[in-house]
C-alpha positions in Angstrom: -7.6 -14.2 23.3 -6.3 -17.3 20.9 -3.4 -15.9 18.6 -2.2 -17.9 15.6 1.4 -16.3 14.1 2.4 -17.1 10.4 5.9 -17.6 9.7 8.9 -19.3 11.3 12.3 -17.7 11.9 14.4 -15.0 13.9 11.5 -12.4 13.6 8.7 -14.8 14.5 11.1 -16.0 17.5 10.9 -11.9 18.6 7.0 -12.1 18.3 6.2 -15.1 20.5 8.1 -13.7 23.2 6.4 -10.4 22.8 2.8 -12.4 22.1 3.3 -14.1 25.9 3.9 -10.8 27.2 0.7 -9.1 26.4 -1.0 -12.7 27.7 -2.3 -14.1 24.7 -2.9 -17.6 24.5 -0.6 -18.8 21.4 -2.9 -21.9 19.5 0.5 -22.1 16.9 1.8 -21.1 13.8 1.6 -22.1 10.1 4.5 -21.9 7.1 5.2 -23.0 3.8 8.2 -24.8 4.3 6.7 -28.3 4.5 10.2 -29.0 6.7 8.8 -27.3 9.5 5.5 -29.1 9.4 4.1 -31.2 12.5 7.4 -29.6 14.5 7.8 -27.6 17.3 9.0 -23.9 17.3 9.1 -21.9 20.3 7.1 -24.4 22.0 4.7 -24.1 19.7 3.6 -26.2 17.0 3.7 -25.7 13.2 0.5 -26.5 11.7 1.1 -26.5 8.0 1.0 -24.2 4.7 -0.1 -20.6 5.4 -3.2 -21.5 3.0 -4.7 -23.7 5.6 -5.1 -20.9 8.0 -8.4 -19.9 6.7 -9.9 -18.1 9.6 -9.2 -16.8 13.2 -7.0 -14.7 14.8 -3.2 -13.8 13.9 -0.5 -11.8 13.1 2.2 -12.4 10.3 5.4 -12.7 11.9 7.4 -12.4 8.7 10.2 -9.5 8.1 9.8 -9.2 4.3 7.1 -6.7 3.2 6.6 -7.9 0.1 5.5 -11.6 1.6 3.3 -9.9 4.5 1.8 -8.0 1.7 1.0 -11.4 -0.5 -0.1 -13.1 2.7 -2.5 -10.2 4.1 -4.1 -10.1 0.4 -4.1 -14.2 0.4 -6.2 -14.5 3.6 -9.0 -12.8 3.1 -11.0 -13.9 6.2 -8.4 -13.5 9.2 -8.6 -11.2 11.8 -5.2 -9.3 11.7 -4.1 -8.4 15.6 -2.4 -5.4 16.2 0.8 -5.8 18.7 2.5 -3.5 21.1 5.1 -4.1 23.4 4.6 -3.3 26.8 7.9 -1.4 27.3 7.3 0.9 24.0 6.2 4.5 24.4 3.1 5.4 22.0 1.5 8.9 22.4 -2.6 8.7 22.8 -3.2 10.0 19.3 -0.9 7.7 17.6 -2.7 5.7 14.8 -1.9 2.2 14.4 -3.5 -0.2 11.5 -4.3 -4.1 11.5 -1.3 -6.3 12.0 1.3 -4.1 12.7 3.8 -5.3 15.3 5.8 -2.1 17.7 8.7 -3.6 18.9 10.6 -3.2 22.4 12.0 0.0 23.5 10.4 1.9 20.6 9.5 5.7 20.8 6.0 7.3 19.0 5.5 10.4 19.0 2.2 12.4 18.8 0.7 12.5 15.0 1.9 9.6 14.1 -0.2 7.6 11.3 1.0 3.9 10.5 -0.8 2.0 8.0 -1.2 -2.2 8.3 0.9 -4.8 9.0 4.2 -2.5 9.1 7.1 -3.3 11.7 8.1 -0.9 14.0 11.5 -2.8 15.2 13.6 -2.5 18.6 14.1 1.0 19.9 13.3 2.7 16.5 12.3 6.6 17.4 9.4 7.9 14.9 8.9 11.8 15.8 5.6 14.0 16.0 3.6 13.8 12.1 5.2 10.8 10.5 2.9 9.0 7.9 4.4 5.0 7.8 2.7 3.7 4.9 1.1 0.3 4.8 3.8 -3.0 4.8 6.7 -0.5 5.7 9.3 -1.9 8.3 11.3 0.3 10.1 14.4 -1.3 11.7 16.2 -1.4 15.1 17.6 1.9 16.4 16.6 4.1 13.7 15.4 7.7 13.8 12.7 9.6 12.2 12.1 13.3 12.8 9.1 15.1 12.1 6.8 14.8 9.3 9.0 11.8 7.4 6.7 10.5 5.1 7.5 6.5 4.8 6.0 4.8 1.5 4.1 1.9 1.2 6.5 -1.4 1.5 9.8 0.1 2.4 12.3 -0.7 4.6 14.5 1.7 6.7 17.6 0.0 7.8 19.4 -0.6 11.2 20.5 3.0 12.7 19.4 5.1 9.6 18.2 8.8 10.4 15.7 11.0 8.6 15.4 15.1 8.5 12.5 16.2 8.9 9.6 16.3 5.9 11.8 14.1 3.9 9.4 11.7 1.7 10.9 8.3 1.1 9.3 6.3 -1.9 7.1 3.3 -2.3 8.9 -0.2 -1.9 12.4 1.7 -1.2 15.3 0.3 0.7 17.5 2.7 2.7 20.8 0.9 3.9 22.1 0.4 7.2 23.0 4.2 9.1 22.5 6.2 6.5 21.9 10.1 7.2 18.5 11.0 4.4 18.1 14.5 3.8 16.3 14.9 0.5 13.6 13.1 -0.8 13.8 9.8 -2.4 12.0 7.7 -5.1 10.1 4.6 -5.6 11.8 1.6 -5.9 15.4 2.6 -5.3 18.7 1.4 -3.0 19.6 4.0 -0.5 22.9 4.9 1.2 25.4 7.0 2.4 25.8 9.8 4.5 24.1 12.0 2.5 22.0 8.7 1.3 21.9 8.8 -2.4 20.2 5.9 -4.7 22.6 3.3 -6.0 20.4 1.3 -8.3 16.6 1.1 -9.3 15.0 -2.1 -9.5 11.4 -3.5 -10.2 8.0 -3.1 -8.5 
């Protein structure tokens, strides 16, 4: 199958590999810097503004959930490609939505609902009943125990861990290693060990 990927940088880098792994056959990628226009990246050549992409196959290769989320409502007539990497380990009743990427190494267990276009990074561990909400992003080497309930657009940072049935706000940030044990809001900074918010900021 022909894959297009939007974005260029350290994630898209990841995705490529991963993309040539599963055996598709990479056409290139677009980007809005016009710097990386007409160049090469990967091997692979940029093909101008993410607008242009009007239809065809592809997966946005970008870290931040707030852009995948302006992007995914932007192109309207793509066909988003769900990605899995050959060494992670998904149970059979796992659901997965459109244009999420599961990185290398990671572990997902059985009950597991993730919404479209999230990121499921290196080696992250999401236990039985989780519910990852659409555009969340769930970082390297972190663990989620069972029934964690991850809102729409947030990001769990590198090596945090979740209790069980803790529900994490919409469009949240939880820092680097922290511990969660109680529920957290919308729109809030996370951390510490017990995480508590530090600041509040806007939608």
């Amino acid at each position: 199958m022909e894959l297009f990927l939007i974005g260029v940088g350290g994630h898209s880098s990841v995705i490529v590999e991963m993309v040539r792994l599963l055996g598709y056959k990479l056409q290139g990628l677009y980007d809005d810097n016009p710097i990386t226009h007409n160049q090469e990246f990967c091997g692979l050549k940029v093909l101008g503004p993410i607008d242009s992409f009007e239809s065809g196959s592809g997966v946005i290769a970008i870290g931040d959930n707030r852009i995948r989320k302006n992007i995914d409502n932007r192109l309207t007539k793509v066909n988003w490609e769900t990605l899995i990497h050959p060494s992670a380990i998904i149970s059979t009743d796992v659901e997965i939505g459109e244009g999420t990427v599961i990185m290398a190494g990671a572990i997902i267990q059985p009950g597991v609902k993730i919404g479209k276009h999230c990121i499921i990074n290196t080696g992250a561990c999401i236990d039985h009943d989780c519910q990852i909400n659409d555009y969340a992003h769930i970082a390297p080497n972190t663990s989620l125990a069972g029934g964690v309930n991850v809102g729409e657009g947030t990001f769990i940072g590198i090596g945090s861990s979740i209790i069980p049935n803790v529900k994490i706000g919409q469009w949240s940030k939880i820092g680097a290693g922290s511990v969660v044990v109680h529920d957290q809001p919308d729109n809030c900074t996370v951390i510490g060990s017990p995480a508590k918010p530090i600041k509040f900021h806007n939608e």
